[in-house]
C-alpha positions as CSV (number, residue, x, y, z in Angstrom):
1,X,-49.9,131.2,-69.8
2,X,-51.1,132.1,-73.2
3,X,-52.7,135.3,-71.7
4,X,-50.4,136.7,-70.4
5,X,-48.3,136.2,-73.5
6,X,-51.0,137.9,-75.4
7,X,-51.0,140.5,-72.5
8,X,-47.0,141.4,-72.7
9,X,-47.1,140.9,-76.7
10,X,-50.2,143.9,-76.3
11,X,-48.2,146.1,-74.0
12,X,-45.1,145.3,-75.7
13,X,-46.6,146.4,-79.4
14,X,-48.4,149.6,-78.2
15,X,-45.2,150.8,-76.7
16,X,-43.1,150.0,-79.5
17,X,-45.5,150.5,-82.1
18,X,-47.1,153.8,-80.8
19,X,-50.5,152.0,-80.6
20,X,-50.5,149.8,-83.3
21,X,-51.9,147.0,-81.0
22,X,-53.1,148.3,-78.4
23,X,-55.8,147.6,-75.1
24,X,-57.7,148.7,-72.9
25,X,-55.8,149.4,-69.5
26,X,-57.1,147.7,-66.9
27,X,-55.5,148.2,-62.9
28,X,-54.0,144.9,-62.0
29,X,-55.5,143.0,-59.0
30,X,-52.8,140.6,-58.5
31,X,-49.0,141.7,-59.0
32,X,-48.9,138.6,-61.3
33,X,-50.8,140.1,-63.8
34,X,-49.1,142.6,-64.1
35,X,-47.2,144.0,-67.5
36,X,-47.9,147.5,-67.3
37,X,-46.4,150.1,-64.2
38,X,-47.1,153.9,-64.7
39,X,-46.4,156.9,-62.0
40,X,-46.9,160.2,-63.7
41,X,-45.0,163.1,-61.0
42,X,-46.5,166.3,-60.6
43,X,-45.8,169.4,-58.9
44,X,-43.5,172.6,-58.6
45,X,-44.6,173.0,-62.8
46,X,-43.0,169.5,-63.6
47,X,-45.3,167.2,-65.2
48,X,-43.7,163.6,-65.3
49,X,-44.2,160.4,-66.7
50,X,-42.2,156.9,-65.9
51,X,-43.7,153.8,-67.4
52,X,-42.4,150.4,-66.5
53,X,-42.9,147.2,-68.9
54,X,-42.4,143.6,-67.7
55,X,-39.0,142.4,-70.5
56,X,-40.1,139.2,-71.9
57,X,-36.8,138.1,-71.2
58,X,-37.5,137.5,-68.0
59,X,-34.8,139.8,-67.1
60,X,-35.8,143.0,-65.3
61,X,-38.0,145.6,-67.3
62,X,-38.2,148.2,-69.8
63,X,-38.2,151.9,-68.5
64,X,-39.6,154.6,-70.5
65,X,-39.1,158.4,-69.0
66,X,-40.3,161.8,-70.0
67,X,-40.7,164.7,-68.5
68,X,-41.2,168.6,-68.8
69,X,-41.2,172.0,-66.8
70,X,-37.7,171.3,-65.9
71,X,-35.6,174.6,-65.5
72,X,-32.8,174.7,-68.4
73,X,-29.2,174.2,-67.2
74,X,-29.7,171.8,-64.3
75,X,-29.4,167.9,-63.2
76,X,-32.8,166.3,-61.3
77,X,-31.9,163.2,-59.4
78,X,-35.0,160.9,-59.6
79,X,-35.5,157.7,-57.2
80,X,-37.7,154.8,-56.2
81,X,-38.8,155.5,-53.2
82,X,-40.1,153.3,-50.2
83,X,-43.7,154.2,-49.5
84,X,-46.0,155.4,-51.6
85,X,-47.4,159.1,-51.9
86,X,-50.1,159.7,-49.2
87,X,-53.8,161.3,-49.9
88,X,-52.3,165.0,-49.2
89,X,-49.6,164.3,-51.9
90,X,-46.8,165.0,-49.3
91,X,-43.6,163.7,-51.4
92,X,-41.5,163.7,-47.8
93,X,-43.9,161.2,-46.6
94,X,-42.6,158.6,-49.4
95,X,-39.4,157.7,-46.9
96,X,-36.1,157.2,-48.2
97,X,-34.9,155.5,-51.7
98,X,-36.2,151.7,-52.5
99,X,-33.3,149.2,-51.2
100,X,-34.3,145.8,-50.5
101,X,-30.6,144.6,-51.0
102,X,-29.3,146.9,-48.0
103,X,-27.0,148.4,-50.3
104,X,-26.7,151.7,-48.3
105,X,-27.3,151.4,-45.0
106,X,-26.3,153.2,-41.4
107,X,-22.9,150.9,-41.7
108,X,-21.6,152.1,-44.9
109,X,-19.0,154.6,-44.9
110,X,-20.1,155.9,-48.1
111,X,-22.9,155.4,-51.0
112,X,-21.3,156.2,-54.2
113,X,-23.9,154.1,-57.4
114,X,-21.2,152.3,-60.1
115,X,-23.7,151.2,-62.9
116,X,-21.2,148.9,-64.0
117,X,-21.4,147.3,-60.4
118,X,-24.9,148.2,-60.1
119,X,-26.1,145.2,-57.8
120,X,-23.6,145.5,-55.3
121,X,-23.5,149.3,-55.0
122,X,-26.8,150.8,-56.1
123,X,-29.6,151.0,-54.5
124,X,-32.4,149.3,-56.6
125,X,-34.5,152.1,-56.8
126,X,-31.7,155.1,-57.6
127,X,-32.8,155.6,-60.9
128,X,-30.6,158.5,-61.5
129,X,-27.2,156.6,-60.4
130,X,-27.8,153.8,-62.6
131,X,-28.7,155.2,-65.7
132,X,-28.2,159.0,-65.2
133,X,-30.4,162.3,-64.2
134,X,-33.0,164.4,-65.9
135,X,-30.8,166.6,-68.2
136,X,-33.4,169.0,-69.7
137,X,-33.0,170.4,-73.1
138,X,-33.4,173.8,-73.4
139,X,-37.4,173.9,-73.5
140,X,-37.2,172.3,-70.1
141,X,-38.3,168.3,-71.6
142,X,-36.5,165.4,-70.7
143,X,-36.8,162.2,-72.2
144,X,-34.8,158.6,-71.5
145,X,-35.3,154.7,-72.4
146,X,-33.4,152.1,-70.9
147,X,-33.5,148.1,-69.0
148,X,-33.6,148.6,-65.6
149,X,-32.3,144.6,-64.4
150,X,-32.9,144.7,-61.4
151,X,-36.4,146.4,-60.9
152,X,-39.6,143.7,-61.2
153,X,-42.9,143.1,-60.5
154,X,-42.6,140.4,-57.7
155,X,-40.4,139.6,-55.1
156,X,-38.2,141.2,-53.0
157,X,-37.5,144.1,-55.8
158,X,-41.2,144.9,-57.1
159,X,-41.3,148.0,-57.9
160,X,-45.5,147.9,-57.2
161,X,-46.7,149.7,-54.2
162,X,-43.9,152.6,-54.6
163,X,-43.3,155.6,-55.7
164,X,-41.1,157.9,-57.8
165,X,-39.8,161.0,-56.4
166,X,-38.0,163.5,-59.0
167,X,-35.4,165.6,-56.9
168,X,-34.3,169.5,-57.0
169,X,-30.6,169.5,-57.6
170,X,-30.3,170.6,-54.1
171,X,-32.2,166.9,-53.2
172,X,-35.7,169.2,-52.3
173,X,-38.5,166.9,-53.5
174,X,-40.1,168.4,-56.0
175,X,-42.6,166.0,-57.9
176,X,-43.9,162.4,-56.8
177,X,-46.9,159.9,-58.0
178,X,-47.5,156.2,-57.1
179,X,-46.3,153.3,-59.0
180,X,-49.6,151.3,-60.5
181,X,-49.7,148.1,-62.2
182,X,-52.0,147.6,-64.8
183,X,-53.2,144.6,-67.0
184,X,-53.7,145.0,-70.6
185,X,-57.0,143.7,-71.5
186,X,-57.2,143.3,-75.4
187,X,-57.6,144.9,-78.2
188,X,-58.9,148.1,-78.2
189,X,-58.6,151.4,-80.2
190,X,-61.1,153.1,-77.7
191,X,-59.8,156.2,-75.2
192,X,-61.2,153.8,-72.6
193,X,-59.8,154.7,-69.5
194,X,-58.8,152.7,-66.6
195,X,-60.0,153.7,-62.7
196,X,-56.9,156.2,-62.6
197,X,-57.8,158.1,-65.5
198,X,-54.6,156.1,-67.9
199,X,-56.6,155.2,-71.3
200,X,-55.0,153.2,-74.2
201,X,-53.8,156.7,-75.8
202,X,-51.9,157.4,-73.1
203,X,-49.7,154.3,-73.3
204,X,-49.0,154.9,-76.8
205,X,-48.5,159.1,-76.1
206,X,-44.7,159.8,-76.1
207,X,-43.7,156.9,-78.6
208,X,-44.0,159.7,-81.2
209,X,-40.4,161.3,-80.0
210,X,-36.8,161.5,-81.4
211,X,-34.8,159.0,-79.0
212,X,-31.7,157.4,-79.0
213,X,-30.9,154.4,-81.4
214,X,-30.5,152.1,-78.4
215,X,-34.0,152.4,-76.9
216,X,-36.0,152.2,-80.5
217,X,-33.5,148.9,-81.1
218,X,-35.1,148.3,-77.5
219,X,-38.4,148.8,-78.5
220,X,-38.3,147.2,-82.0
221,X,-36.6,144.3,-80.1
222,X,-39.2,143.7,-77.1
223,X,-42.1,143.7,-79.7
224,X,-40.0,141.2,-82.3
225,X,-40.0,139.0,-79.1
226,X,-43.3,139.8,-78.3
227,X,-44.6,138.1,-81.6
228,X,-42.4,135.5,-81.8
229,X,-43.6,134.0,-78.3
230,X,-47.2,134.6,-79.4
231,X,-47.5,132.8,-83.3
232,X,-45.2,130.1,-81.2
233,X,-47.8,129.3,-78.3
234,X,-50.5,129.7,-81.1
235,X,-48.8,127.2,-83.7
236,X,-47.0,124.7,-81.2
């Protein structure tokens, strides 16, 4: 229990802290050990990257978004997707969005996301409806921080073994990657780099960015926990 409190306090501070504290990124084995969940998309000159971090709350997890190449002057749904990305990188072979809840299905009249009713209406992986699309400023860069409740790491709602799949307006599929999990291994200023080419660098890159008062007080708020469960397992 007390790793994987160090573990979340480590992923926890490097986000918040912009690598402060930071380790060595390790890809997860067992879902359980999981803290960290990248997918970077890539393709018609977008370059993506959606980081997922376990809320030691217990209560869904932290979402981190940024993205550039976007044209100026358009909306990009993005969405959890069912299967992951094949070999050939085919984003039509990831299926349909992620909805383990059977929110829209063949009987539904209609599927219309109301984040304010977002368990009974949205689909757990649409992204987009619950917290809104990629709006790019006018150098084509995108960037959002938010909770996502209802997404996890285990049980019927893990997000692990997905993908993300960033939309055209038009609903083309444009850009896709796998979902990984990762374990954080310990401290370590190193570039070492885990088996997908994700070093310690690259969870702290992007923290360096003007964002909304609501995801720093997110941030700020997830590392304050972060050390307050680890000097209280240490000094119980």
């Amino acid at each position: 229990m007390l790793t994987k409190i160090f573990s979340v306090a480590l992923a926890a501070a490097a986000l918040a802290a912009g690598g402060a504290a930071q380790g060595a990124l390790e890809r997860a084995a067992n879902a359980n050990d999981v803290v960290v969940a990248i997918a970077r998309p890539q393709g018609s000159g977008i370059k993506a990257e959606i980081r997922f971090v376990r809320e030691l709350s217990g209560s869904g997890l932290h979402v981190d978004v940024k993205a550039s190449g976007l044209p100026a002057g358009q909306q990009f749904p993005y969405h959890i997707h069912v299967s992951p990305v094949p070999s050939n990188g085919n984003c039509t072979a990831t299926g349909g969005h992620f909805d383990p809840t059977g929110v829209n299905t063949p009987a539904a009249a209609s599927y219309k996301c109301q984040p304010d009713n977002a368990a009974a209406t949205c689909e757990v992986g649409d992204l987009a409806g619950m917290y809104g699309k990629m709006v790019p400023d006018g150098k084509g860069n995108f960037i959002a921080s938010y909770n996502a409740a209802m997404l996890s790491f285990g049980g019927k709602n893990s997000i692990l073994d997905h993908s993300v799949v960033i939309h055209a307006p038009n609903l083309t599929r444009l850009a896709c990657d796998n979902i990984v999990g990762y374990v954080v291994s310990g401290p370590d200023s190193s570039t070492q780099s885990s088996g997908d080419g994700y070093s310690s660098k690259d969870v702290a890159e992007g923290n360096r960015r003007s964002s909304s008062s609501s995801g720093a007080s997110v941030r700020a708020a997830s590392l304050s926990a972060a050390l307050l469960l680890v000097a209280g397992a240490v000094f119980a």
